[in-house]
N, C-alpha and C positions, 0 to 999 in steps of 0.2 A: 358907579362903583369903581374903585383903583382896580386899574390892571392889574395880571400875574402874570410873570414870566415866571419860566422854569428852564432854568440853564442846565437843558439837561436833555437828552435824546432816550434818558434809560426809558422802555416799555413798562418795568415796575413801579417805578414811579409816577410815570403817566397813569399808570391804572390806579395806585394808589389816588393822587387827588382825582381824578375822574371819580372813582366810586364815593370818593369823599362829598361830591356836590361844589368842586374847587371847579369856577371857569378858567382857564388859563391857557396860556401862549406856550409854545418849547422855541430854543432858539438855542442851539452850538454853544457851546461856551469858545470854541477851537482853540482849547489846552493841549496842550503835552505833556498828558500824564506821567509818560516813564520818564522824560528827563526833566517834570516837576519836581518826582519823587526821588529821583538820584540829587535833587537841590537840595531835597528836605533833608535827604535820610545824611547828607554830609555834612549839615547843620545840626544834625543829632537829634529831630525830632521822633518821638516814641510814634506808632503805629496810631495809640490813638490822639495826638496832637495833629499827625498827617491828614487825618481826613478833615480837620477842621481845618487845616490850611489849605485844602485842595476845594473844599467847600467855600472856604471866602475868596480865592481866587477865581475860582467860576462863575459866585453870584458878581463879583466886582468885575469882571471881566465883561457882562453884560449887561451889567449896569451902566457902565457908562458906556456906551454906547445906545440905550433902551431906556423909556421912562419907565414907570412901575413899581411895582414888587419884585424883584428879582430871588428867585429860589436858585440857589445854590446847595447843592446835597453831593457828599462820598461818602464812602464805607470802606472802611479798612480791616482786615484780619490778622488777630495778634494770637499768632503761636510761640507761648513762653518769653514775650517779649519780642519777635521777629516780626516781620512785615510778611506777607503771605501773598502773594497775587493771583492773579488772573491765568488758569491755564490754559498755555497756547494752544494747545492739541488733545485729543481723549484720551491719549496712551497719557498724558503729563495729570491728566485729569483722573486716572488709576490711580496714578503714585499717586495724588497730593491726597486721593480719598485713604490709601493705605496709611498715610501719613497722622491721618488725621485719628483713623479707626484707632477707638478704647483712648480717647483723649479730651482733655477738655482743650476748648480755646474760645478768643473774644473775639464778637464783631464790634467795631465802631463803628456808629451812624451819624455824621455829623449834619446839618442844616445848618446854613447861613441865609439871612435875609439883607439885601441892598437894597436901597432907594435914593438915586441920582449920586451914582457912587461913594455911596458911605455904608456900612454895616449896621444897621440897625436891632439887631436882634441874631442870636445864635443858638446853639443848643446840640449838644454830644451826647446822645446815648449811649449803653454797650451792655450788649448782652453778652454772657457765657452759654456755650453750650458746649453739653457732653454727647459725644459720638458713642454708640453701642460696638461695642467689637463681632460687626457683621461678619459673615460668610465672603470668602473669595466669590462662589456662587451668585448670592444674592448682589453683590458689587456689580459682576459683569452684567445680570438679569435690570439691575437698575442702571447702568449705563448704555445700557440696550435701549429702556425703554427712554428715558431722557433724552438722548441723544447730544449733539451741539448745542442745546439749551444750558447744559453744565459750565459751557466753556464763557458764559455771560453772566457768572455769580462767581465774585471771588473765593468760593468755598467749593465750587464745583456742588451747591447743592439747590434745590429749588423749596423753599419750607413750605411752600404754597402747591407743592405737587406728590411726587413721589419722595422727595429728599425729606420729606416728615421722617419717614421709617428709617432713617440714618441715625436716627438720635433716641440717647435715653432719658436726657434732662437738657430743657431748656428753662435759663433763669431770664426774662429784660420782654423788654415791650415787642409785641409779633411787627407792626408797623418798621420799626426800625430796625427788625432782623432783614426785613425783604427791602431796608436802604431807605426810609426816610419816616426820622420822628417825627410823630403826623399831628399828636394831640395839641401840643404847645406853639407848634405851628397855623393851626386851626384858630389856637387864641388871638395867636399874630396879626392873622388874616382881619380876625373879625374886628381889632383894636382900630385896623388902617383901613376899615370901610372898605376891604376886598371882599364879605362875606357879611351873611345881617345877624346882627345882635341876636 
């Protein structure tokens, strides 16, 4: 079978192909995200072109260096058009939830596929979801219980945990809410004899 790599250290994503029946390697992409993203965003790309560029520079970045498949995956949050990050602190993790409370916004989930540094294959999902206009209350009771786990979702939220109940509508695939669209990558897998027909 073709090897996988996954240029990627995230836990989410690890569980995701793990539960998926994916064998596969992790290996550092050692990017520099923020001053990736200060390259992009002064190139003018939108939130969701960013994680497709941060996704091929990760799977290519490991690529050539690594034979394989190389899986490159980001996810970006687009509030009204703005890039949205990662909060540094729980106090920043309050705001961005206040921020966000009785509003809609996009995640992009981008996936890139390399093999002996070239891109073979890509794919950008993006869900919408609308936040409920919760309680002050109920905020600090779920940032209690979450804890620093917030501060590792660029939304400050976990879909897969307690952060369900932060929302009242969610539109786009669960897979790529939680950072990597799984299905069309599955097909990838199985085209390059990384996975059996």
């Amino acid at each position: 079978m073709m090897a996988v790599l996954l240029a990627s250290t995230s836990a989410a994503r690890c569980t995701i192909l793990k539960a998926a029946g994916v064998e596969f390697e992790t290996q550092s992409p050692v990017v520099d995200e923020e001053a990736a993203k200060t390259s992009l965003a002064v190139e003018g790309l939108n939130p969701r072109d960013m994680a497709d560029a941060l996704a091929e520079m990760k799977a290519l970045k490991v690529s050539r260096r690594s034979g394989g498949l190389v899986i490159g995956a980001d996810q970006t949050l687009d509030l009204d058009g703005a890039l949205i990050d990662k909060a540094p602190t729980m106090l920043a993790a309050r705001e961005r939830l206040l921020v966000l409370r009785g509003r809609r916004h996009k995640l992009h989930s981008a996936v890139v596929v390399a093999l002996d540094g070239v891109v073979i294959w890509r794919q950008v999902e993006t869900a919408t979801l609308t936040m409920r206009s919760f309680s002050d209350v109920f905020l600090d009771q779920y940032l209690a219980a979450e804890g620093d786990e917030v501060l590792r979702c660029v939304g400050c939220y976990r879909l897969e945990g307690q952060g369900a109940q932060l929302f009242e509508r969610i539109d786009g695939d669960y897979f790529s809410i939680l950072g990597l669209p799984l299905l069309g990558l599955l097909d990838l897998l199985r085209r390059y004899g990384a996975l059996t027909p």
